[in-house]
N, CA, C and O of each residue as an XYZ file, in Angstrom:
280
protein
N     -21.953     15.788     -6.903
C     -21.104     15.098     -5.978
C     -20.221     16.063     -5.202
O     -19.832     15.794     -4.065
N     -19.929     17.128     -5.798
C     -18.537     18.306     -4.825
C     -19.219     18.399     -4.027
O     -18.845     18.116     -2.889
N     -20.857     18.952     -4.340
C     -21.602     19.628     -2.983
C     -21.721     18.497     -1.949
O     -21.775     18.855     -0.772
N     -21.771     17.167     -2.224
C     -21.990     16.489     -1.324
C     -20.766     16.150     -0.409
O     -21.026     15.529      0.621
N     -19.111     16.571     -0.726
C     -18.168     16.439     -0.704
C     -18.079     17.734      0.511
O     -17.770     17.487      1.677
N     -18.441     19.292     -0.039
C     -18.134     20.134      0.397
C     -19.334     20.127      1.549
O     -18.980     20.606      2.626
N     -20.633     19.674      1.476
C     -21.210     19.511      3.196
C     -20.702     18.789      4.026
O     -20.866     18.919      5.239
N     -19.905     17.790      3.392
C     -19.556     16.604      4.698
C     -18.225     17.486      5.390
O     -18.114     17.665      6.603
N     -17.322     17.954      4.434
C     -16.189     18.562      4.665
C     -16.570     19.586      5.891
O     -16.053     19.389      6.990
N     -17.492     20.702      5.694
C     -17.662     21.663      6.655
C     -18.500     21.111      7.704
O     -18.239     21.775      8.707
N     -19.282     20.326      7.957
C     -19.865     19.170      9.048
C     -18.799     18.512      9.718
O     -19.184     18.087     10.807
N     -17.909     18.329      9.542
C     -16.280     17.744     10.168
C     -15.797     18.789     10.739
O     -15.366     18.883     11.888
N     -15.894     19.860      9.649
C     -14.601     20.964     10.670
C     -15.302     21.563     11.751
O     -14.775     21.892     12.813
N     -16.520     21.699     11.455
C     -17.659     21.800     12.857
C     -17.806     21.203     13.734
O     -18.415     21.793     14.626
N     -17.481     20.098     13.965
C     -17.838     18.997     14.467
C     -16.568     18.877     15.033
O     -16.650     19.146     16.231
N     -15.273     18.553     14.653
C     -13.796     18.809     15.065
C     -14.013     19.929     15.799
O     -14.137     19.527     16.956
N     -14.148     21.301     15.772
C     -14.093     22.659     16.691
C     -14.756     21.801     17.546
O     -13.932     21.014     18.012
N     -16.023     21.564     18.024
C     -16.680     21.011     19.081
C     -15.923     20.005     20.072
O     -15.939     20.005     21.303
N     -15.256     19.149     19.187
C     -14.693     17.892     20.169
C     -13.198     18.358     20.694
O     -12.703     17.795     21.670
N     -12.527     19.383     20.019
C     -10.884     19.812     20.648
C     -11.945     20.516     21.568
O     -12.167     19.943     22.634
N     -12.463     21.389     21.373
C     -13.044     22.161     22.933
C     -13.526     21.621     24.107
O     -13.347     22.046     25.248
N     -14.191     20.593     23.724
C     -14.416     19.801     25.024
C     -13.459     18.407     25.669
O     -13.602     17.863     26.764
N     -12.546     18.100     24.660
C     -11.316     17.364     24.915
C     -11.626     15.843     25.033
O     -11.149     14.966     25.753
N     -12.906     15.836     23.762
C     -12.965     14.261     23.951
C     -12.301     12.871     23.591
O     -11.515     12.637     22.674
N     -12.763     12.094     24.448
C     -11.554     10.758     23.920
C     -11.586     10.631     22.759
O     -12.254     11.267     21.944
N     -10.589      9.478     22.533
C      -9.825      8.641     21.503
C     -11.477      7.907     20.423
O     -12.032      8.020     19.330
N     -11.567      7.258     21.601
C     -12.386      6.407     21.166
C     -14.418      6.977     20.628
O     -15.287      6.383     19.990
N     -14.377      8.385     21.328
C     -15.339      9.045     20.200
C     -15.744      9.640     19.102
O     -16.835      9.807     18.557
N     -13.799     10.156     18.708
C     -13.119     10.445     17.457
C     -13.340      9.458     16.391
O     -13.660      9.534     15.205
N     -13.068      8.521     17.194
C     -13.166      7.073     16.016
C     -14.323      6.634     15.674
O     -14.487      6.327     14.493
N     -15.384      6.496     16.595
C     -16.594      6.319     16.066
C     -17.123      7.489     15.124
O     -17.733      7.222     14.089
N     -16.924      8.497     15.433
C     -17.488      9.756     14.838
C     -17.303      9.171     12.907
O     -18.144      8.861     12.063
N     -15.532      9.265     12.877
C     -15.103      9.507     11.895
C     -15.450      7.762     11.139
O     -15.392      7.592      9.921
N     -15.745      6.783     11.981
C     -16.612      5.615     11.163
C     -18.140      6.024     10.520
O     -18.823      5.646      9.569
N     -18.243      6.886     11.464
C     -20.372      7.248     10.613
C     -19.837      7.749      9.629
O     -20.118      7.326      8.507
N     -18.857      8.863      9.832
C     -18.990     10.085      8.512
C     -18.758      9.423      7.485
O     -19.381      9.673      6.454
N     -17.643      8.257      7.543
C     -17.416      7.442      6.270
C     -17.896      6.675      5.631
O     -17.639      6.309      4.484
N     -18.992      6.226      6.667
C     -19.806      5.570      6.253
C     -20.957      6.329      5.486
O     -21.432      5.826      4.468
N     -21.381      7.470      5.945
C     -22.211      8.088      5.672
C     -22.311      9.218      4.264
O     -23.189      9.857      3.685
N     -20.585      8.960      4.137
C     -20.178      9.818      3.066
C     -20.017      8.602      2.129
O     -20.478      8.958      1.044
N     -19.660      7.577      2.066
C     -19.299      6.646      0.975
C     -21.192      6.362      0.576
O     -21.416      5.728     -0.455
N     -21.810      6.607      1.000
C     -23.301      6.014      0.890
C     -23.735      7.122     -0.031
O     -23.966      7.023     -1.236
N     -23.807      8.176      0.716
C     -24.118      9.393     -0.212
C     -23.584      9.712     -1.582
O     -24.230     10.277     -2.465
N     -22.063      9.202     -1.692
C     -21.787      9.376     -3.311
C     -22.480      8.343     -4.037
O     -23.060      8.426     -5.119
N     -22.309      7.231     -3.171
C     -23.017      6.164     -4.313
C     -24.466      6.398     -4.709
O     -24.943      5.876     -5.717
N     -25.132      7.162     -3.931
C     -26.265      7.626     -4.348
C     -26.557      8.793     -5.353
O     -27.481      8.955     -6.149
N     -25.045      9.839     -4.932
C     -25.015     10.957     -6.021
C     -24.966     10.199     -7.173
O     -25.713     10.478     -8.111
N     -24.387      9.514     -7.218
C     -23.211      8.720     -9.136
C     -24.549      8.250     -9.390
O     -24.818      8.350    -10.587
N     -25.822      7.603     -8.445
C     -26.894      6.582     -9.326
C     -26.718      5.054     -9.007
O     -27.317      4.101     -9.504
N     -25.865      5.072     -8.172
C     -25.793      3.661     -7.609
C     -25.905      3.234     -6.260
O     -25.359      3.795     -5.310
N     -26.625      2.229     -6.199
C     -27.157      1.976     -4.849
C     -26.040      1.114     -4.204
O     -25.417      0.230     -4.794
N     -25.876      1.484     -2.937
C     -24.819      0.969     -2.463
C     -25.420     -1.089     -2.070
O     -26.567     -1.345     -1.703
N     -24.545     -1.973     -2.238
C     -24.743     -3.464     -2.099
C     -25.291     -3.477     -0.134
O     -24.731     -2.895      0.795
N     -26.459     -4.310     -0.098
C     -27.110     -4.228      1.431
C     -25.808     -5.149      2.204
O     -24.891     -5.847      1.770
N     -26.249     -4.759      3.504
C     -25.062     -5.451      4.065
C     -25.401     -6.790      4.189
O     -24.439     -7.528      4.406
N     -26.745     -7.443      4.096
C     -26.402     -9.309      4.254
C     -25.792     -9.529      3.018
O     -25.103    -10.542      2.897
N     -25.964     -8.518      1.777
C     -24.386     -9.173      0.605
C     -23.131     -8.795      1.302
O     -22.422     -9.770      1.053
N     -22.549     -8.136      1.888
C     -21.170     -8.211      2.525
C     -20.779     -8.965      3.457
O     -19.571     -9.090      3.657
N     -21.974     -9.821      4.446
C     -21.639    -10.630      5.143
C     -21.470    -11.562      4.656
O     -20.447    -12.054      5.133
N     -22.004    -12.347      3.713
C     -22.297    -13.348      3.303
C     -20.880    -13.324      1.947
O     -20.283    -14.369      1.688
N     -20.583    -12.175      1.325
C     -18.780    -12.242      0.987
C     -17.901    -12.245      2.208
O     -16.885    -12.929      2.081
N     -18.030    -11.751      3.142
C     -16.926    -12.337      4.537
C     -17.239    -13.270      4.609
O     -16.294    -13.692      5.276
N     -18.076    -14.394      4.427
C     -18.435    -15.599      5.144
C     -17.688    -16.252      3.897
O     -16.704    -16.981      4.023
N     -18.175    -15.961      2.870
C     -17.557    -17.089      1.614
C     -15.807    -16.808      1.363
O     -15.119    -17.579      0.694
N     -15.252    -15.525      2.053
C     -13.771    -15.238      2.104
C     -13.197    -16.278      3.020
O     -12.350    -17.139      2.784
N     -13.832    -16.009      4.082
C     -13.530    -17.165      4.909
C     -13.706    -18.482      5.202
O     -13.364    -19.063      6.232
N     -14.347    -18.995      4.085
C     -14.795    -20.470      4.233
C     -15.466    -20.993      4.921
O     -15.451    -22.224      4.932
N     -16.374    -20.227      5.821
C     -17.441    -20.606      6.109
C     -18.540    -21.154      5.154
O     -18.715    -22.370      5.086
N     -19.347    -20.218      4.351
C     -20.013    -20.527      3.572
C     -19.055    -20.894      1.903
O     -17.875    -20.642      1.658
N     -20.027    -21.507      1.064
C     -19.723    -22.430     -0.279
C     -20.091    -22.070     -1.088
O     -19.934    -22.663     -2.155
């Protein structure tokens, strides 16, 4: 799991040098840093041995949070 910790880490600071140099928006920062998290929370659950839950189970817990579904 570190190593998977310590590639994402130096893939950011790489990736950060790139975007202050070219001075990009707000709003590509934010997407960026939604993949990585996404992409990093996926990868541990795969380091540890656990498969991360598919997303029609998370919709379908937003739907039953919200009372849509029963």
């Amino acid at each position: 799991m570190i190593i998977v910790l310590a590639v994402f880490a130096i893939l950011m600071l790489y990736d950060f040098q790139k975007f202050k140099r070219k001075k990009e928006p707000a709003k590509v920062l934010v997407l960026y840093l939604f993949f990585m998290a996404t992409s990093l929370m996926i990868s541990l659950f795969l380091a540890a041995g656990n498969r991360p839950s598919s997303p029609s189970r998370w919709i379908e817990a937003v739907l039953k949070i919200t009372g849509v579904l029963k």
